[in-house]
C-alpha positions, 0 to 999 in steps of 0.5 A: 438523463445524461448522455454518454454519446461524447464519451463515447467519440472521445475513447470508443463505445467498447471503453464506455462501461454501463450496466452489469460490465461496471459490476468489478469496477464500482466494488473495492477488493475486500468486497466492503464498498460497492457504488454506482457509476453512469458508466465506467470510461477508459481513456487511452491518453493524457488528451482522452483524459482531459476531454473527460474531465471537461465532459464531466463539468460540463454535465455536472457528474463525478469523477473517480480515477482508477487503477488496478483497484487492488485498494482497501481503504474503498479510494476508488469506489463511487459513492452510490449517491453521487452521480459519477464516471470510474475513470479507469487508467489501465490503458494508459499503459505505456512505458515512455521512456527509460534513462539509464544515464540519469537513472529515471524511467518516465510510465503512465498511470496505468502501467502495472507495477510488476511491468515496470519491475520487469522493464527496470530489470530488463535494463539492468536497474531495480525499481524498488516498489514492492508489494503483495498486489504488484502484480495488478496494482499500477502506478497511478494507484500507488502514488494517488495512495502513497503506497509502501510495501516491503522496501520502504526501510531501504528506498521509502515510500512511493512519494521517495520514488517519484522525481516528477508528474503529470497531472490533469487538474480539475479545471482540464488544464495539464501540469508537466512536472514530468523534470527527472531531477533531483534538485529542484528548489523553484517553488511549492512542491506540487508533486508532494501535494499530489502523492497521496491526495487519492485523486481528490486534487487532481488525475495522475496520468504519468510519472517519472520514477528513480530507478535503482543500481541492481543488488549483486547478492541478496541473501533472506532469512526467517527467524523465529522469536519468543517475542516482540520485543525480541524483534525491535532488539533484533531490528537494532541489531540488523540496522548495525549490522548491515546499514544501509544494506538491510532491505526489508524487517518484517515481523509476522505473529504465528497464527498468520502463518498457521492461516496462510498453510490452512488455506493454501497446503501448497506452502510449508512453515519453514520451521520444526520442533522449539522453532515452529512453536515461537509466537512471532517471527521476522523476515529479513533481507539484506542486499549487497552490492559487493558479492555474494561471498560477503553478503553471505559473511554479513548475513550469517554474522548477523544472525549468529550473533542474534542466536547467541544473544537468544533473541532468535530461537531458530533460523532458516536461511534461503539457500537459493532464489526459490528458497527466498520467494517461498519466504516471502510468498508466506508472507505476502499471502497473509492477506489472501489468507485472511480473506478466505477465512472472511472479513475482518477488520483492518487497521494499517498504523504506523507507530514509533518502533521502540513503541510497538510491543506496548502497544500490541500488548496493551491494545490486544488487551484492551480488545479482549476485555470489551470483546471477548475471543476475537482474533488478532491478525498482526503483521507487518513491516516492523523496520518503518513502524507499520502494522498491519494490526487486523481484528477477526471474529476468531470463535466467538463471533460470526462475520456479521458479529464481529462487523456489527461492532466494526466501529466500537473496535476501530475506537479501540484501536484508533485511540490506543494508535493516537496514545503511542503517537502513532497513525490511523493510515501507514501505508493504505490511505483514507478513502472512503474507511477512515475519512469520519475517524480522521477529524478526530485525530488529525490536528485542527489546523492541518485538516483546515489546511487540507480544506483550503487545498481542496477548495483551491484546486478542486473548487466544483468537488468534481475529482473523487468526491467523499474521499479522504475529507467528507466533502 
């Protein structure tokens, strides 16, 4: 029986979990994974985390770092057969520091992301990281996963907003690259290799993160369209029109919208008559760094130029900021929609834009051939090539059902995803979900590769084992 005492010197007994208080920590948020943990630990410093780590060779456990464990892919849910510790980052909650000069802010791990939008904000800069769990998922977590959202067309990946790290490696030792430049050609990117890795090759406890000019004006539109070529055109359209200044595409199929008003009534479909019944839809948001006067010029030329080419049917423009959050509240509680209506099966792809309609169609079109009556759920940010191309038991099937066949319909979808060269992860990561799909997909040589890194850098298995390679 291991001994938690040393933990418990290390961080204090109340930030040493065992029993029923690990039950939210060893469960992923979709409820699909649930470990097992010999306590759930909560450092407060880079040096905490490093005992830690030092604690778990000597003693021959697991580790599993943590942020808000708002994942999906079950990156951060023990193994229920491996023996390990959850490292939860959530105290290290610090913002170090804030250059407004260099445009950087230096956070911990543990920092929530909303806080940081706030601090940006408070100090007259944008940090651009934007998403539905903002307000419980942290910043650790976001670049373990390389996390997305809804600017990535604009301002990128998590991986394009980090100019630095600090990592706690395998071995305890500590790696500054906390460097908030811009330039820096002295070697391997190490930072690259740790974005991404899921905390398979080593703990991110702090990141330096760019920072962002705040937009003068933004302006937020809906349109509703006759179809999913219509929004590629429309997405073309929107590049020429604004440039760099269009922020976010999303594109959202009529039935999610259905879903989020059936469960939350509070929110109202921003459409009537012709609009209301159109089977997709796009979100749009520009922003501007002139003035609202030609924002507004921009926007509405854009878009009457989309109306009159009919690849819109109707359009509504926010008139205010609250007209704006309800836009893309509607759209961001898709996800808490559908799982009030019950599991369903997920699939975060990325596919080449010009692609996408075949795809959908021909891949809806598959599924119902072999399983007859199941619901698509498809949304997503159609201005990076990510859908978020879900599967539900609709009528035809009960949840137990439609899970039964999970892995023949993740067949389906990942071989249609690998004939229009796309991916089988956009934006969530491997974890646990999509770890025994990935050799099947990723090329020989690169798995290979990523064997050797791990090997490398993690040589016991000790950081996160059982995700992203099945080692």
């Amino acid at each position: 029986m291991v001994q938690l005492t040393e933990l418990v010197e290390i961080v204090g007994a109340e930030h040493v979990l065992t029993g029923a208080a690990t039950e939210s920590y060893v469960t992923d948020w979709r409820e699909r994974f649930v470990g097992e943990a010999l306590a759930v630990v909560r450092p407060a410093s880079t040096q905490d985390v490093v005992r830690i780590v030092h604690w778990c060779r000597n003693h021959g456990v697991a580790l599993v770092p943590q942020g808000g464990n708002t994942g999906l892919c079950g990156g951060a849910t023990p193994d229920p057969n491996r023996r390990s510790i959850v490292l939860s980052l959530v105290r290290m909650n610090v913002i170090r520091s804030i250059d407004t000069d260099n445009d950087t802010m230096v956070v911990e791990a543990g920092c929530i992301l909303q806080n940081l939008q706030d601090a940006a904000r408070e100090a007259g800069r944008l940090f651009p990281l934007s998403m539905g769990a903002e307000g419980s998922c942290t910043i650790g977590g976001n670049l373990a996963t390389n996390a997305g959202g809804t600017q990535v067309l604009r301002y990128g990946n998590a991986r394009e907003l980090c100019l630095g790290l600090e990592v706690v490696c395998a071995d305890g030792q500590v790696w500054n690259g906390l460097r908030g430049l811009r330039k820096d050609n002295t070697g391997y990117d190490l930072r690259n290799l740790f974005i991404g890795s899921e905390g398979t090759l080593g703990i991110i406890t702090a990141a330096t993160i760019k920072l962002y000019p705040q937009p003068v004006a933004q302006c937020t539109a809906m349109l509703a369209l006759p179809s999913l070529q219509h929004a590629v055109t429309l997405l073309s359209l929107a590049r020429q029109g604004f440039g760099a200044s269009l922020t976010g595409f999303e594109v959202i199929a009529r039935n999610c919208l259905e879903g989020v008003v059936q469960c939350f009534p509070e929110q109202r479909l921003p459409f009537m008559g012709e609009g209301a019944e159109q089977p997709w839809y796009a979100l749009l948001e520009l922003s501007d760094s002139e003035s609202e006067t030609h924002a507004r010029e921009r926007f509405e030329a854009v878009l009457g130029e989309a109306l009159e080419q009919e690849l819109a049917i109707d359009a509504v423009i926010a008139e205010s900021g609250t007209q704006s959050y309800a836009l893309w509240h509607l759209r961001e509680s898709i996800p808490l929609a559908e799982k009030k209506f019950g599991k369903s099966i997920k699939h975060d792809i990325s596919i080449p834009v010009s692609l996408i309609p075949d795809f959908v169609s021909n891949t809806n079109k598959l599924l119902q051939d072999k399983f007859p009556g199941v619901e698509h759920v498809t949304f997503g940010h159609l201005g990076d090539g990510n859908l978020h191309y879900n599967v539900a038991k609709g009528t035809a099937f009960t949840e137990d059902e439609l899970l039964a066949q999970q892995n023949e319909i993740y067949r389906v979808v990942h071989d249609s995803v690998h004939h229009y060269h796309g991916s089988i992860s956009a934006e969530h990561g491997i974890g646990q979900l999509k770890r025994d799909w990935l050799v099947d997909y990723k090329d020989p040589v690169e798995l290979a590769l990523m064997h050797r890194i791990k090997q490398a850098l993690d040589p016991e298995h000790l950081l996160n084992p059982g995700k992203v390679l099945n080692i």
